[in-house]
FIPA-289805 format. One record per residue (C-alpha): residue in three letters; x, y, z. Coordinates in nm, 2 decimals, decimal comma. Example, Ala and Ser with C-alpha at 12.3 -4.5 7.8 and 13.67 -1.06 7.14 Angstrom:
! residues 2
PT|ALA|1,23|-0,45|0,78
PT|SER|1,37|-0,11|0,71
***
This chain:
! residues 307
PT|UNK|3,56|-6,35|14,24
PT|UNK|3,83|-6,32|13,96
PT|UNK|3,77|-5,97|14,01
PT|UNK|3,94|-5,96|14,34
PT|UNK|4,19|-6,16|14,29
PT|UNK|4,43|-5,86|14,15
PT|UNK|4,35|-5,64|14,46
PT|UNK|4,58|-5,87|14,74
PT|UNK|4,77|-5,60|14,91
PT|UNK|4,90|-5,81|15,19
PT|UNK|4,99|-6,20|15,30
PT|UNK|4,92|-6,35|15,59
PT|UNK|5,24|-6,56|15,75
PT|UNK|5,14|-6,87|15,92
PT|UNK|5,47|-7,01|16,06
PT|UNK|5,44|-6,84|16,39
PT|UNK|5,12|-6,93|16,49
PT|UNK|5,11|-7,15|16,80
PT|UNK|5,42|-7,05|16,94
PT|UNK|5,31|-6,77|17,20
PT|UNK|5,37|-6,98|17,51
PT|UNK|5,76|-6,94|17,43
PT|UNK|5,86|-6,66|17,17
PT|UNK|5,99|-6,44|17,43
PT|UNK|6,26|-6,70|17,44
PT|UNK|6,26|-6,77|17,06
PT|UNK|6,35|-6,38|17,05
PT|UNK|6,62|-6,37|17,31
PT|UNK|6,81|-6,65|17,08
PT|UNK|6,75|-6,50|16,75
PT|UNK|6,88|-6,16|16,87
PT|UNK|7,16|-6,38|17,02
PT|UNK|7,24|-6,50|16,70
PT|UNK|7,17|-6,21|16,44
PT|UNK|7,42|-6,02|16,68
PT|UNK|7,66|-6,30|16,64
PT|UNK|7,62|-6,34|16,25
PT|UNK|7,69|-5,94|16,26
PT|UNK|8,03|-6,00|16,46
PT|UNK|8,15|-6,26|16,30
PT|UNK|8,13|-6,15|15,97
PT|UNK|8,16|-5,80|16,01
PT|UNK|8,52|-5,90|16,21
PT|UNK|8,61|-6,05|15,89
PT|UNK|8,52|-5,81|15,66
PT|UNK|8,73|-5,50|15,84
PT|UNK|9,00|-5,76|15,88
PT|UNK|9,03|-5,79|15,53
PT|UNK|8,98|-5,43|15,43
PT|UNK|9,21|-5,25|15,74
PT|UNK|9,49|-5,55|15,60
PT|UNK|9,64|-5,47|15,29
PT|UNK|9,83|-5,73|15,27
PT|UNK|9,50|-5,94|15,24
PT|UNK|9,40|-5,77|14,95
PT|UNK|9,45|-6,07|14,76
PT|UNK|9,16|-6,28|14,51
PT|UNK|9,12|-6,54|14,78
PT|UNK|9,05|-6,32|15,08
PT|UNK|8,80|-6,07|14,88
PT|UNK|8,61|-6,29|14,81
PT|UNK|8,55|-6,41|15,11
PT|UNK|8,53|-6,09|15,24
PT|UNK|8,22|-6,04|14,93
PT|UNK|8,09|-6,42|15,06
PT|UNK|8,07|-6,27|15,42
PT|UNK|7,91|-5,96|15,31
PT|UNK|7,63|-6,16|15,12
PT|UNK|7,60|-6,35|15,42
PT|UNK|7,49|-6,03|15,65
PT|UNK|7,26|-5,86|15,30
PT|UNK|7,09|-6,26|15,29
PT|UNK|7,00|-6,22|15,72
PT|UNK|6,93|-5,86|15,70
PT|UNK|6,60|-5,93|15,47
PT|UNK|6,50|-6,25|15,72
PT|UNK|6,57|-6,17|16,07
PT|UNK|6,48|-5,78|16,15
PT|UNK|6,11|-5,91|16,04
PT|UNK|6,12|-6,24|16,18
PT|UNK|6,24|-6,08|16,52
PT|UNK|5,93|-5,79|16,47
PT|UNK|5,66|-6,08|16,41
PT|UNK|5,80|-6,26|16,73
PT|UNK|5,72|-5,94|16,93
PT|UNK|5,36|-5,86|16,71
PT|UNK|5,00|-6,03|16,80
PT|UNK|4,95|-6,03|16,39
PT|UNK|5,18|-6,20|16,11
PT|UNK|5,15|-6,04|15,82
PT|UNK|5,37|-5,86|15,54
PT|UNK|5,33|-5,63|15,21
PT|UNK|5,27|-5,77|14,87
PT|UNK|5,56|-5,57|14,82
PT|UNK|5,74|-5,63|15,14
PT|UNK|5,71|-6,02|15,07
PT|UNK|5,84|-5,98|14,67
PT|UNK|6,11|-5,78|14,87
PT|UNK|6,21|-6,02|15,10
PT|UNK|6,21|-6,27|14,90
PT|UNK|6,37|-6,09|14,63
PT|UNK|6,68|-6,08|14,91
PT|UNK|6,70|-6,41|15,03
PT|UNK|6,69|-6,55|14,71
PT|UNK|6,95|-6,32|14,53
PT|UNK|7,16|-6,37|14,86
PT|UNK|7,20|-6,75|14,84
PT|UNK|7,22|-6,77|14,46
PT|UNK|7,55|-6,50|14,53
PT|UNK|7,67|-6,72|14,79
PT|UNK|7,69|-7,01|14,52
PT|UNK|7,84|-6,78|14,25
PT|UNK|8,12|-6,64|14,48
PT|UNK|8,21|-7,00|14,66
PT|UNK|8,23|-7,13|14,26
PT|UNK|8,44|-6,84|14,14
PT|UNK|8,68|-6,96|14,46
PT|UNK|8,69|-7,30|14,40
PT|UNK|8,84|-7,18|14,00
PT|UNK|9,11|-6,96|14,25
PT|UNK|9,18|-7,26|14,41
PT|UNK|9,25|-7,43|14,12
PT|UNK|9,46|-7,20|13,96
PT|UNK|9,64|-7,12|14,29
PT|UNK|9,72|-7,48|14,30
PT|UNK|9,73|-7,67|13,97
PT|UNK|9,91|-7,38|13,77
PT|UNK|10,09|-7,19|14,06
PT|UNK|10,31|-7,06|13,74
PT|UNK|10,05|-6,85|13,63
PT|UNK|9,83|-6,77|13,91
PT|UNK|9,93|-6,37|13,91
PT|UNK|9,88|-6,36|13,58
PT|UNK|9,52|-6,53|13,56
PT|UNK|9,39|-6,38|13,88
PT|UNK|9,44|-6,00|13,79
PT|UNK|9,31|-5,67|13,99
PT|UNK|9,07|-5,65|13,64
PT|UNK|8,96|-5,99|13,65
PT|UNK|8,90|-6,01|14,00
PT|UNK|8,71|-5,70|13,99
PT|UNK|8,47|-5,82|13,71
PT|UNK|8,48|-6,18|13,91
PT|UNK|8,33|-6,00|14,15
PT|UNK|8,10|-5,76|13,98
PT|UNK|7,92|-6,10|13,77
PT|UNK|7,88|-6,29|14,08
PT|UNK|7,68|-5,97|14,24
PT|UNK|7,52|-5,88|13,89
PT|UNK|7,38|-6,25|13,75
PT|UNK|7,23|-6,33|14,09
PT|UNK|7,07|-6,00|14,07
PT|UNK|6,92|-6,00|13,77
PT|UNK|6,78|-6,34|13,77
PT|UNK|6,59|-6,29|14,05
PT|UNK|6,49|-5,94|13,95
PT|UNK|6,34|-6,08|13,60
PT|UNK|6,17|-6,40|13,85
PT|UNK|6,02|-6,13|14,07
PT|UNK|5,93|-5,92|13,84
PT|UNK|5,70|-6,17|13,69
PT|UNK|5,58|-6,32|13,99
PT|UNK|5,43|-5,93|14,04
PT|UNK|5,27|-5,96|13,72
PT|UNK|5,05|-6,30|13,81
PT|UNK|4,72|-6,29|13,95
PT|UNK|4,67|-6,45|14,26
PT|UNK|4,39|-6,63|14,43
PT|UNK|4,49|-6,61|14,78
PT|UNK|4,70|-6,47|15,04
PT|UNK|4,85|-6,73|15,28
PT|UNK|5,17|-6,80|15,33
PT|UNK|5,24|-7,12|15,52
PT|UNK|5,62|-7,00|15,64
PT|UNK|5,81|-6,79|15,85
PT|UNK|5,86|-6,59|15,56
PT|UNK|5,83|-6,49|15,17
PT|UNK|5,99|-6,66|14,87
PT|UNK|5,88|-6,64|14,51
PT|UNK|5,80|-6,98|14,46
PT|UNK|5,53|-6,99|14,73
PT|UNK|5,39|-6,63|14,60
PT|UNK|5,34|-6,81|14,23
PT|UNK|5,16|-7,13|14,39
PT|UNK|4,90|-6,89|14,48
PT|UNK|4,87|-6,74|14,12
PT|UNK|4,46|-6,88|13,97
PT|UNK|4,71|-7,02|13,67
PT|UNK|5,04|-7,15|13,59
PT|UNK|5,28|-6,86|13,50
PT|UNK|5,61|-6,83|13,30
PT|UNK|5,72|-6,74|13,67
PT|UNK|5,59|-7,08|13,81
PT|UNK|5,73|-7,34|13,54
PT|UNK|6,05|-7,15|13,31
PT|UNK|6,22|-6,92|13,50
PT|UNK|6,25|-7,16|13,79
PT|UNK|6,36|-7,37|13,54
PT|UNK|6,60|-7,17|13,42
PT|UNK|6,79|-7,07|13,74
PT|UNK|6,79|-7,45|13,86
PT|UNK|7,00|-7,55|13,55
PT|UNK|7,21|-7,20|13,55
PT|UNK|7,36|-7,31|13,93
PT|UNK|7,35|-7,68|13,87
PT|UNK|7,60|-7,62|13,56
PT|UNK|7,79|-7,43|13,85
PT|UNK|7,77|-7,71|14,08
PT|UNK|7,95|-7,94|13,78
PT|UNK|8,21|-7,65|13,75
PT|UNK|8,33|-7,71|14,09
PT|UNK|8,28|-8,04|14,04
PT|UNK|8,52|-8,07|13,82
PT|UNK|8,78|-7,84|13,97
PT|UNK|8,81|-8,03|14,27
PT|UNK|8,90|-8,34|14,10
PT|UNK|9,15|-8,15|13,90
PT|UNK|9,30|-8,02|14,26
PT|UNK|9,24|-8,37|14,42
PT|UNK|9,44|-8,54|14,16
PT|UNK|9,68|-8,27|14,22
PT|UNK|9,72|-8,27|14,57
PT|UNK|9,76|-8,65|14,61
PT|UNK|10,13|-8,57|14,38
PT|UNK|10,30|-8,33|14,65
PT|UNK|10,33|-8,32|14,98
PT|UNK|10,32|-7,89|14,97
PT|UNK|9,99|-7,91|14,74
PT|UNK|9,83|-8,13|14,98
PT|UNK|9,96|-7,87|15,29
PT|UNK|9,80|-7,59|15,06
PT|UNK|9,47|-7,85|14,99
PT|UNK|9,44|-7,84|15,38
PT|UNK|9,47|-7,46|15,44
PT|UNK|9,25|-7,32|15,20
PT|UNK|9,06|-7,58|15,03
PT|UNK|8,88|-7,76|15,31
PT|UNK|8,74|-7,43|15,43
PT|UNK|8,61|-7,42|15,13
PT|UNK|8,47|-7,74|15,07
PT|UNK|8,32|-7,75|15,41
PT|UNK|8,11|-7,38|15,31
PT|UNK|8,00|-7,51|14,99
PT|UNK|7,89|-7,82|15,09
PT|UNK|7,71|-7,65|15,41
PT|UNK|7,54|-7,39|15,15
PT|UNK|7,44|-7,72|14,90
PT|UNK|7,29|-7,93|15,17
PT|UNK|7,09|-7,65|15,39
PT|UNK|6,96|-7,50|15,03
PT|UNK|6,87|-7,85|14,91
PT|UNK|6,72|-7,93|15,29
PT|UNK|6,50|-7,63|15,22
PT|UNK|6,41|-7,67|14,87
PT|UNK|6,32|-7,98|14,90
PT|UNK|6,10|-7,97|15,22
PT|UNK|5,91|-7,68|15,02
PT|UNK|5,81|-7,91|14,75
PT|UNK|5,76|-8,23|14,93
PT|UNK|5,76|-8,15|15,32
PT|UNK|5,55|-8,35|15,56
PT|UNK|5,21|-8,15|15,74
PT|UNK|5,24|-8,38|15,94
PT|UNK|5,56|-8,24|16,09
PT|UNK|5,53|-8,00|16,42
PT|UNK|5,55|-7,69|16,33
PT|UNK|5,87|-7,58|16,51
PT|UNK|6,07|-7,85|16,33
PT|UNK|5,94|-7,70|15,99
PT|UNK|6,05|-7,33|16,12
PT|UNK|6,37|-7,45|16,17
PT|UNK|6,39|-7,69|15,84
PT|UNK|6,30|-7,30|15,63
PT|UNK|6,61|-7,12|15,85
PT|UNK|6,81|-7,38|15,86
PT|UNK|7,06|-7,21|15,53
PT|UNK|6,99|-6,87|15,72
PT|UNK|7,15|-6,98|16,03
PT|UNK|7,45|-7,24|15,99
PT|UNK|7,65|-7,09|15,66
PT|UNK|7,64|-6,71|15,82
PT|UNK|7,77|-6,80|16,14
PT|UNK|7,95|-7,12|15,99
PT|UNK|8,13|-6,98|15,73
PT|UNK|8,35|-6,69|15,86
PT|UNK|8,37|-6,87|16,19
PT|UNK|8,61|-7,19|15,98
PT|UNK|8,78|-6,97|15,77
PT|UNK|8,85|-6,73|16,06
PT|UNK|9,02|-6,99|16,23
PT|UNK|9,18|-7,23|15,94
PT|UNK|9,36|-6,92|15,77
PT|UNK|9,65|-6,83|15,93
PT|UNK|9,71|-6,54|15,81
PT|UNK|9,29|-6,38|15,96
PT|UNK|9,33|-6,60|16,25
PT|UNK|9,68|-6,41|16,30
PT|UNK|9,55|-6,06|16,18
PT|UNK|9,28|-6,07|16,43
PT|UNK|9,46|-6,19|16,75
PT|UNK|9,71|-5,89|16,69
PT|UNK|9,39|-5,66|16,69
PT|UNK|9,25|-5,85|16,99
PT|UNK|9,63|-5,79|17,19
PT|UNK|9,65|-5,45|17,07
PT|UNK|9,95|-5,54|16,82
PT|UNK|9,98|-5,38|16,50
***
């Protein structure tokens, strides 16, 4: 038997199963909303490129927060909406690394860039004096480049040694792949399984404290002026309200992987594991299109033809 156990070439998803009486609809509305994730973001993303006068720290990165939102969706939906459509669930070893490889890397950005605002924020608000000097083109740029690169290579060094366990079986009780559920089905624990999680929980919790702490900085702040607060409004909320959004739907997920209910239906726990795929993509550039005046401005011009 444990000479098999290396030669698992493809995973079997399970999620799916059971819903044939109604995944034509299912289909129609994820297409509905893949296509309006894609509009959404992509409307603020060529608003903030075409505008120069948006090329400012707070507007790239949310233009790099909305672009991780559509790379995170682009390795869920295109298979989800194929598997909908197929008789058979199943995906590559590789694939399923792959994928979740993606989604993993994707939300792990998400939290790196929304922390690397909330310090913007902070300096944009609490020292005002010195806020061109802090938030340079360099140090944007390398901002930016470290909150693509450390996502990255975590989850490259977790996949990579989730690859290297043996495995004992080849079902996968989800919608989709993640690396955690791959190294439940090595025959052993793994440095995959027990450090690197590890690891990458404490690495973003300590990010979670940073903003922590630079929200009671701005708080304290805000309460002090009547402008601060007017600034708090504008561009913090939005803010607060994504990273919140992202905390709660990653936690919501997380923690139905490790301690979710079988005896849940199973279209509840499909949409408890898409839950973070759905909300903070549409959710995100949605609020901020609308609560910045200056995007909300830029893209009503576009929409009237004004320059």
């Amino acid at each position: 038997m444990m000479d098999n156990v290396s030669v698992i070439t493809m995973f079997t998803l399970s999620g799916l199963n059971g819903t044939a009486n109604y995944r034509v609809t299912v289909f129609a509305l994820t297409l509905l909303c893949y296509f309006v994730i894609w509009l959404v973001n992509l409307t603020i993303i060529v608003t903030i490129i075409v505008d120069k006068s948006l090329h400012e720290p707070m507007y790239i990165f949310l233009c790099n927060l909305c672009i991780s939102g559509l790379y995170g969706t682009a390795g869920f939906y295109p298979k989800f909406l194929n598997d909908l459509l197929s008789p058979t669930h199943v995906i590559s070893y590789t694939g399923c690394l792959l994928q979740g490889f993606v989604l993993h890397s994707a939300v792990c950005a998400d939290f790196s860039i929304l922390v690397v605002m909330a310090y913007d924020r902070y300096v944009a608000i609490c020292q005002p004096l010195v806020y061109h000097s802090v938030m340079t083109t360099p140090r944007v740029c390398v901002f930016v480049f470290f909150t693509w690169l450390v996502p990255f290579y975590l989850l490259f060094m977790s996949t990579i040694t989730t690859s290297n366990s043996r495995l004992c079986g080849s079902h996968i009780p989800k919608i989709y792949c993640v690396n955690w559920l791959i190294s439940n089905l090595a025959c052993s624990a793994s440095l995959a399984k027990i450090i690197i999680p590890a690891f990458n929980y404490t690495f973003y919790f300590g990010h979670f404290m940073i903003v922590v702490w630079s929200y009671i900085y701005l708080i304290k702040k805000c309460l002090r002026s009547k402008e601060n607060r007017s600034k708090f409004m504008q561009t913090c909320v939005p803010h607060l309200v994504s990273l919140i959004v992202v905390i709660v739907c990653l936690l919501f997920d997380l923690l139905y992987m490790r301690f979710g209910s079988k005896q849940l239906s199973q279209s509840v726990q499909n949409f408890m594991a898409i839950v973070f795929l759905l909300i903070p993509p549409i959710l995100n550039p949605l609020m901020y299109g609308f609560k910045l005046t200056r995007i909300r401005n830029r893209i009503l011009n576009f929409i009237c033809g004004k320059r």
